[in-house]
C-alpha positions, 0 to 999 in steps of 0.5 A: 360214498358206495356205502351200501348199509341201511342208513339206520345202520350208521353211526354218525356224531356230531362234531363242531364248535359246540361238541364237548371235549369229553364226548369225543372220546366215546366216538372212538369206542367202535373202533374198540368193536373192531369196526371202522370209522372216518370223519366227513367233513360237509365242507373243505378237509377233515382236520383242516380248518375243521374240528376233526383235527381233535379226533384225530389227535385222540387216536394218535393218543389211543395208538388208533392208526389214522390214514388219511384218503384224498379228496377235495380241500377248497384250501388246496384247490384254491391255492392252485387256481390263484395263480400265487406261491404254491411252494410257500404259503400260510392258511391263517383259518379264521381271522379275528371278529373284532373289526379293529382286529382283523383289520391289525391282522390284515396289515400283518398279513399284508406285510408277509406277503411282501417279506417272505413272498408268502402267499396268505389264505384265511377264510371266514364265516360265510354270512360275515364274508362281505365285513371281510371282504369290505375290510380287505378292499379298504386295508390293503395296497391296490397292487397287493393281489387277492383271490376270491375262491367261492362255492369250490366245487360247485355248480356256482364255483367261482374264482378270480384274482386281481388287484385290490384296486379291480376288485373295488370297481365290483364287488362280487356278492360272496354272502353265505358263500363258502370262501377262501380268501388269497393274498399276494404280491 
């Protein structure tokens, strides 16, 4: 990132599932120092798909200006290497857990696709990307297409789309593989 500070001179926070509402206030009280401050995702885009969208909105409620700098988003990128609708898409996030549920959503999904020719983008939790991808395969028309994008940006990065009906005959091992799942006709 250039940053040439000694590393102890660096304030990080945590910021995920787990972090409460009421600290992410104080990350803002730098600013108040006159310093800067930015959010960094490990993976994918702040603020997309991401926890950071809740400190953000905190600094349009403070009047904080927020720009945002370019960098890679998996979501985007993925899009652009599918081949599907770029000028009209959906990112549904994470899906339901509930297998029943997901598989209602996937059915809904599926059915959007077709309706409005919009590409459809979800993701999951790397270790239950196989459950999905299993739910997927199984759910939706052999026609209906699908692209897997995994490890984006990476040395493992891997991207295929095909027709549900290729994919059942292999299977990729996506397990604990950052992915972002496609769908379109």
């Amino acid at each position: 990132m250039g940053i040439k500070k000694p590393l102890q001179e660096i304030v990080l926070h945590p910021l995920n599932q787990h972090t409460e509402t009421k600290d992410i206030s104080s990350y803002l009280n730098s600013i108040q120092l006159g310093k800067h401050i930015g959010i960094i995702s490990e993976a994918g885009c702040p603020g997309v798909a991401d926890p950071g969208a809740d400190v953000v909105k905190l600094a349009h409620e403070k009047n904080i200006d927020v720009i945002p700098l370019v960098g890679p988003s998996s979501i985007l990128l993925s899009l652009m290497a599918s081949g599907f609708n770029g000028q009209n898409f959906a990112f549904n996030g994470y899906l339901p857990k509930e297998r029943g549920e997901r598989i209602k959503k996937l059915k809904e999904l599926e059915t959007l696709v077709y309706k409005r020719k919009q590409t459809q983008m979800f993701i999951e939790t790397p270790y239950r990307n196989m459950h999905l991808l299993e739910d997927i395969l199984s759910t939706c028309e052999g026609k209906t297409k699908l692209c897997i994008a995994c490890d984006i940006t990476l040395p493992s990065e891997f991207v295929k789309t095909k027709p549900i009906y290729e994919w059942k005959k292999q299977i990729p091992d996506i397990n604990k593989k950052p992915t972002i799942f496609l769908i379109y006709q």
